[in-house]
N, CA, C and O atoms as a GROMACS GRO file, in nm:
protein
  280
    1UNK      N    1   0.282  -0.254  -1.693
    1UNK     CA    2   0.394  -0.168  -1.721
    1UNK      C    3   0.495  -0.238  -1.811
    1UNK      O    4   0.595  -0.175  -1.842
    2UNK      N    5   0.480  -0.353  -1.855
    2UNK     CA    6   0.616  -0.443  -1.857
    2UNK      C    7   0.537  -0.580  -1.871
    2UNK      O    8   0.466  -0.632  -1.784
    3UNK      N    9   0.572  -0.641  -2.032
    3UNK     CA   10   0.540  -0.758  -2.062
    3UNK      C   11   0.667  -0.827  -2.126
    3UNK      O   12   0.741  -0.765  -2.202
    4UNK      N   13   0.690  -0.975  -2.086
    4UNK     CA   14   0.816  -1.016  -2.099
    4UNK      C   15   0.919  -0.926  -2.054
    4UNK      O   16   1.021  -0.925  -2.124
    5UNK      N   17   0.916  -0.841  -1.943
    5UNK     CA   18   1.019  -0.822  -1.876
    5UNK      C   19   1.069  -0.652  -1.957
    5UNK      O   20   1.152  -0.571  -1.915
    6UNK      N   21   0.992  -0.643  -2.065
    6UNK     CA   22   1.019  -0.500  -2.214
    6UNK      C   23   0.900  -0.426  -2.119
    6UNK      O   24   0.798  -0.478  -2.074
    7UNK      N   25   0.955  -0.266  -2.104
    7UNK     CA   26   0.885  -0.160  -2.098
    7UNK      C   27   0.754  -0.139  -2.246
    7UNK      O   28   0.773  -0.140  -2.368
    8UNK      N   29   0.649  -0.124  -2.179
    8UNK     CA   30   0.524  -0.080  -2.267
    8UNK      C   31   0.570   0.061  -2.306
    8UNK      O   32   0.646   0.133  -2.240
    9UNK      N   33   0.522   0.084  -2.401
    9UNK     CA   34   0.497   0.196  -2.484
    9UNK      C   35   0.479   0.309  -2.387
    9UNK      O   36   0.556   0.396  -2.347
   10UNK      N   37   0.302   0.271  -2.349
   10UNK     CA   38   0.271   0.421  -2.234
   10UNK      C   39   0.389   0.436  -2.128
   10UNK      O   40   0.417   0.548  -2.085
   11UNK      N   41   0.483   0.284  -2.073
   11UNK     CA   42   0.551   0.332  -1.937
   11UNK      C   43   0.709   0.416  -1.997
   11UNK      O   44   0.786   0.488  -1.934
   12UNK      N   45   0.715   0.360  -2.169
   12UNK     CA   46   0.833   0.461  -2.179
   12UNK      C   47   0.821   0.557  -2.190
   12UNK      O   48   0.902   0.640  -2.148
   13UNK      N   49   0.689   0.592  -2.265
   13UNK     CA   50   0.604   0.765  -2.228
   13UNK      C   51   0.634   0.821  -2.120
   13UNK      O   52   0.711   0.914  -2.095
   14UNK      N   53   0.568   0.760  -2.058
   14UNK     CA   54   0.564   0.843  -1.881
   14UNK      C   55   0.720   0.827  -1.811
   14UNK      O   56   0.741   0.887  -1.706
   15UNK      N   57   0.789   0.774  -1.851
   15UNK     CA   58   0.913   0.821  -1.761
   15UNK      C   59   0.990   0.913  -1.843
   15UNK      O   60   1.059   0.995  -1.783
   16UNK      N   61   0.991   0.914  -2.035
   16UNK     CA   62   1.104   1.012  -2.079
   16UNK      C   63   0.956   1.174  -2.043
   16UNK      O   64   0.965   1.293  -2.073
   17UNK      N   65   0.873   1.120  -1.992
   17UNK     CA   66   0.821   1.298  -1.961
   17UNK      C   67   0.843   1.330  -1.839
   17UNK      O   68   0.869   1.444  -1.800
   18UNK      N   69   0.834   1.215  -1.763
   18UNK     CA   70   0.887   1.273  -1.616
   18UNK      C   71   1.023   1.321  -1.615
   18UNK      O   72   1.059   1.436  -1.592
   19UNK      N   73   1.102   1.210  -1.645
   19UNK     CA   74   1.250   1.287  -1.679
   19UNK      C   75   1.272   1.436  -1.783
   19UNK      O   76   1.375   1.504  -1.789
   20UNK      N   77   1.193   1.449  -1.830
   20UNK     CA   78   1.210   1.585  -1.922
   20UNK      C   79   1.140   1.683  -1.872
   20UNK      O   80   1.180   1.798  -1.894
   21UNK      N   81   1.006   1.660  -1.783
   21UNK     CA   82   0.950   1.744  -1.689
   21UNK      C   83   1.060   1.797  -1.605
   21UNK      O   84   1.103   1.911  -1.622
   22UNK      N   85   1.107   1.717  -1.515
   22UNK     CA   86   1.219   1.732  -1.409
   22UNK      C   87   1.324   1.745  -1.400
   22UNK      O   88   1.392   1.755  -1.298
   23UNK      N   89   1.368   1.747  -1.557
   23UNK     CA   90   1.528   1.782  -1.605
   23UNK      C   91   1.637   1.689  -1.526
   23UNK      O   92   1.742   1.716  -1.468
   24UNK      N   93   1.567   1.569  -1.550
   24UNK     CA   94   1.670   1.463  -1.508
   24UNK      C   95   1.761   1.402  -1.571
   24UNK      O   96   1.726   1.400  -1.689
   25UNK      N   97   1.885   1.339  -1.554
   25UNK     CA   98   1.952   1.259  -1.600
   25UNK      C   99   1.949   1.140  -1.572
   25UNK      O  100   1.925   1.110  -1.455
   26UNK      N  101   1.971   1.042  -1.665
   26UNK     CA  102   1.924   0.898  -1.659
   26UNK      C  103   2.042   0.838  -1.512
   26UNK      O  104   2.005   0.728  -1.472
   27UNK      N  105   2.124   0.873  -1.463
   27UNK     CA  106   2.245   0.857  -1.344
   27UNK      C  107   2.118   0.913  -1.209
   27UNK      O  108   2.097   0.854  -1.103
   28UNK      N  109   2.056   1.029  -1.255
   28UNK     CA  110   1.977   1.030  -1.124
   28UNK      C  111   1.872   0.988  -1.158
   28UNK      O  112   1.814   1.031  -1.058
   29UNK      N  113   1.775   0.930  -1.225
   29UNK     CA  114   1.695   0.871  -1.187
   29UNK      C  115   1.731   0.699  -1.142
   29UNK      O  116   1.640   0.619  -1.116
   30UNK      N  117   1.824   0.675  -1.139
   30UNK     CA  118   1.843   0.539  -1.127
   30UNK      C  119   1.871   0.554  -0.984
   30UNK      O  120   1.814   0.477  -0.907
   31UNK      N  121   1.963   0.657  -0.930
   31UNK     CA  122   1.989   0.705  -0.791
   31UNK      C  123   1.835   0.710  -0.718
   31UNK      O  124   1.802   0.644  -0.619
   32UNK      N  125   1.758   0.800  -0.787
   32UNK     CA  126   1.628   0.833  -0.719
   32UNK      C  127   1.546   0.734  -0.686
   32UNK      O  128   1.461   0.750  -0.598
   33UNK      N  129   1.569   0.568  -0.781
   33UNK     CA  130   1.501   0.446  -0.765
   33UNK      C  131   1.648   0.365  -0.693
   33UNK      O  132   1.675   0.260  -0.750
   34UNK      N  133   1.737   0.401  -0.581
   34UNK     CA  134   1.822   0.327  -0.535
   34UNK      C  135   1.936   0.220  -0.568
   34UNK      O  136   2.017   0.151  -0.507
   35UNK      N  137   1.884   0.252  -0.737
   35UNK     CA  138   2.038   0.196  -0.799
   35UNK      C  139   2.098   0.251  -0.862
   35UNK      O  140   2.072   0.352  -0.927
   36UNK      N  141   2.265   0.144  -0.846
   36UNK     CA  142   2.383   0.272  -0.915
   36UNK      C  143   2.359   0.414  -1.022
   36UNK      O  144   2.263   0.419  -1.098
   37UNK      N  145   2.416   0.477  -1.017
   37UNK     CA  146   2.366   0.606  -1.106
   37UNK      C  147   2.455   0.499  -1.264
   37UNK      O  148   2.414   0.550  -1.369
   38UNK      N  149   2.508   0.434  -1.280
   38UNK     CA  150   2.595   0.395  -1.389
   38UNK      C  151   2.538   0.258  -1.458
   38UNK      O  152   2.589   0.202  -1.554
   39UNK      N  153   2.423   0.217  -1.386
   39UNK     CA  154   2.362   0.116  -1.431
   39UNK      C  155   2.295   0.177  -1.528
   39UNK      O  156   2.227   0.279  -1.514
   40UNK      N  157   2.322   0.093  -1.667
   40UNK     CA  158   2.266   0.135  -1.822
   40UNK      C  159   2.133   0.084  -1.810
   40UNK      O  160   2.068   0.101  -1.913
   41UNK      N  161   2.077   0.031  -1.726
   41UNK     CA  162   1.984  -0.137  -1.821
   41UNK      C  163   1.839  -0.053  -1.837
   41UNK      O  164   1.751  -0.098  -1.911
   42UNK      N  165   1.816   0.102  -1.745
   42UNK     CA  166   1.685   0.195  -1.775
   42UNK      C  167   1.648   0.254  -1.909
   42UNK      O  168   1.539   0.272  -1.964
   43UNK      N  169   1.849   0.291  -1.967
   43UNK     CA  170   1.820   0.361  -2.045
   43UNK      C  171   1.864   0.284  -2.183
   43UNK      O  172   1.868   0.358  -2.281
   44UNK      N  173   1.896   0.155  -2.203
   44UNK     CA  174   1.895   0.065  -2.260
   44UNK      C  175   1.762   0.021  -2.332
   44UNK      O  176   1.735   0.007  -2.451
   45UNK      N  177   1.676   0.002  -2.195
   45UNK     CA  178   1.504  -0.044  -2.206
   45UNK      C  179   1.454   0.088  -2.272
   45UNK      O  180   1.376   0.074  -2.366
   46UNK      N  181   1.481   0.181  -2.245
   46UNK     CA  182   1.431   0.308  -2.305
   46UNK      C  183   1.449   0.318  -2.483
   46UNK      O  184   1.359   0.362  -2.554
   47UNK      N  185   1.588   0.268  -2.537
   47UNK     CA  186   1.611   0.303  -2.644
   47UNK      C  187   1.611   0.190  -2.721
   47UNK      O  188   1.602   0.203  -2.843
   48UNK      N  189   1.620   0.060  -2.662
   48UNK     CA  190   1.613  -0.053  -2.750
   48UNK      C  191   1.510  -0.163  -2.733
   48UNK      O  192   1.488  -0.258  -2.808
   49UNK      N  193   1.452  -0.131  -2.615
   49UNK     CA  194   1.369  -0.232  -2.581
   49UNK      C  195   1.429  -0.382  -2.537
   49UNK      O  196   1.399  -0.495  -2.576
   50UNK      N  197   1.522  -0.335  -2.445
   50UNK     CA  198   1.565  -0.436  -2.377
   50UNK      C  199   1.497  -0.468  -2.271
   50UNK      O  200   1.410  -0.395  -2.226
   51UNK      N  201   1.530  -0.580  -2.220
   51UNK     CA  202   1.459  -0.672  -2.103
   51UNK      C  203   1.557  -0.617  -1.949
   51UNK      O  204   1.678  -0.600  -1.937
   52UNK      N  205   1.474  -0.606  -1.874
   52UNK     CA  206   1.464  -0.509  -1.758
   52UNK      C  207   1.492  -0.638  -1.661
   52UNK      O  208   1.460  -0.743  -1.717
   53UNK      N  209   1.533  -0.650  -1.554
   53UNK     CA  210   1.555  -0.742  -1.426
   53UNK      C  211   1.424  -0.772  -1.356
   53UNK      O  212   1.353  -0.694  -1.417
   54UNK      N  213   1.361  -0.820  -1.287
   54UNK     CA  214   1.302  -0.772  -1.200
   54UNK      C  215   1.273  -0.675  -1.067
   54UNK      O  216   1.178  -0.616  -1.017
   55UNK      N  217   1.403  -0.694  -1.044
   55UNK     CA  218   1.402  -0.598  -0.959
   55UNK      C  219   1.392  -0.441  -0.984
   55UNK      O  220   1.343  -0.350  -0.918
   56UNK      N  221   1.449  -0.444  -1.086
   56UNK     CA  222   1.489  -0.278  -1.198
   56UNK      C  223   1.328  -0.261  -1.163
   56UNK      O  224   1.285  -0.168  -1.095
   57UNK      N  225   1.246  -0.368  -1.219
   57UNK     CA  226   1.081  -0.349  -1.297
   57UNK      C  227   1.023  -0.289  -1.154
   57UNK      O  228   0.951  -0.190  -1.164
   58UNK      N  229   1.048  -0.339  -1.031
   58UNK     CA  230   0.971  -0.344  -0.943
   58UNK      C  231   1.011  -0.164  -0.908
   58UNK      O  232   0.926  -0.090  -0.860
   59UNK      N  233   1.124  -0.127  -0.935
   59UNK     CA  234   1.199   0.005  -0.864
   59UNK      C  235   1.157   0.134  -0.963
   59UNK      O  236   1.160   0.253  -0.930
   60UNK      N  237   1.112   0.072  -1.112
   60UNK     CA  238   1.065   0.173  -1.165
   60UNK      C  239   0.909   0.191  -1.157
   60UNK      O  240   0.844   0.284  -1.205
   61UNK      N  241   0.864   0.085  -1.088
   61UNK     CA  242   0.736   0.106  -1.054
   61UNK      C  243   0.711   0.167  -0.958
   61UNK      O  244   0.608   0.235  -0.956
   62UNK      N  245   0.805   0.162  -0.842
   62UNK     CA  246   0.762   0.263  -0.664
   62UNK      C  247   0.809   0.401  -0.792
   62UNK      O  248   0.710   0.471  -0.814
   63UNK      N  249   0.897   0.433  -0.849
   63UNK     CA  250   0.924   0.570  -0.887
   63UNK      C  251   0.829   0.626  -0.972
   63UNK      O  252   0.821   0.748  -0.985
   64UNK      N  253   0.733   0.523  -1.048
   64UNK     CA  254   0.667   0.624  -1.090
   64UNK      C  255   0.518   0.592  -1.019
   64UNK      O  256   0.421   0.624  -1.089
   65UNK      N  257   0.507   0.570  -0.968
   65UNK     CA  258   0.426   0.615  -0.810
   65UNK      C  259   0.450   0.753  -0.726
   65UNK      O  260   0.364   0.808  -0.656
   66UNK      N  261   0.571   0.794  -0.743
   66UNK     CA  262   0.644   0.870  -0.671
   66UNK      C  263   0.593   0.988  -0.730
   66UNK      O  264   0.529   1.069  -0.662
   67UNK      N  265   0.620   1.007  -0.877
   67UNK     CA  266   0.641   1.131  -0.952
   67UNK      C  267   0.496   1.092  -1.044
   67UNK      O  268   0.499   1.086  -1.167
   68UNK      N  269   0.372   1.068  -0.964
   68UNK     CA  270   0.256   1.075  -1.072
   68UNK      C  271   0.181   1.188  -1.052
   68UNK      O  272   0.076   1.199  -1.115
   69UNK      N  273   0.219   1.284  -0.968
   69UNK     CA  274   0.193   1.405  -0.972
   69UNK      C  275   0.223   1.497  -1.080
   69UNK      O  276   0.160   1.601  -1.098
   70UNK      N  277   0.338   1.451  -1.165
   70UNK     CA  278   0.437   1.547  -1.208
   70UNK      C  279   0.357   1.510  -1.414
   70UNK      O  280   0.406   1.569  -1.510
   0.00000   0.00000   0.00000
């Protein structure tokens, strides 16, 4: 999902479709993975290819576990 800590290509795929499937905002999906709704660093990684925490990495991984139905 995540080399050097940077979102892959396919995993920024699959979350701006889940979020656009589900008409989400980047405040609730961060809620929906248990952190602050005001933490930038998802949609940061999304648009610049910034480096993600670990922990962020590990929380967007249970979520898209969550929503691989969708």
């Amino acid at each position: 999902m995540a080399v050097n800590r940077r979102l892959q290509p396919w995993a920024k795929l699959r979350i701006t479709t889940i979020i656009a499937k589900r008409n989400l905002k980047m405040g609730d999906v961060m809620a929906e993975m248990g952190l602050k709704r005001l933490t930038a660093s998802l949609g940061s990684a999304l648009r610049s290819n910034h480096r993600l925490q670990p922990n962020v990495l590990a929380q967007i991984e249970i979520w898209l576990d969550k929503n691989k139905h969708v």
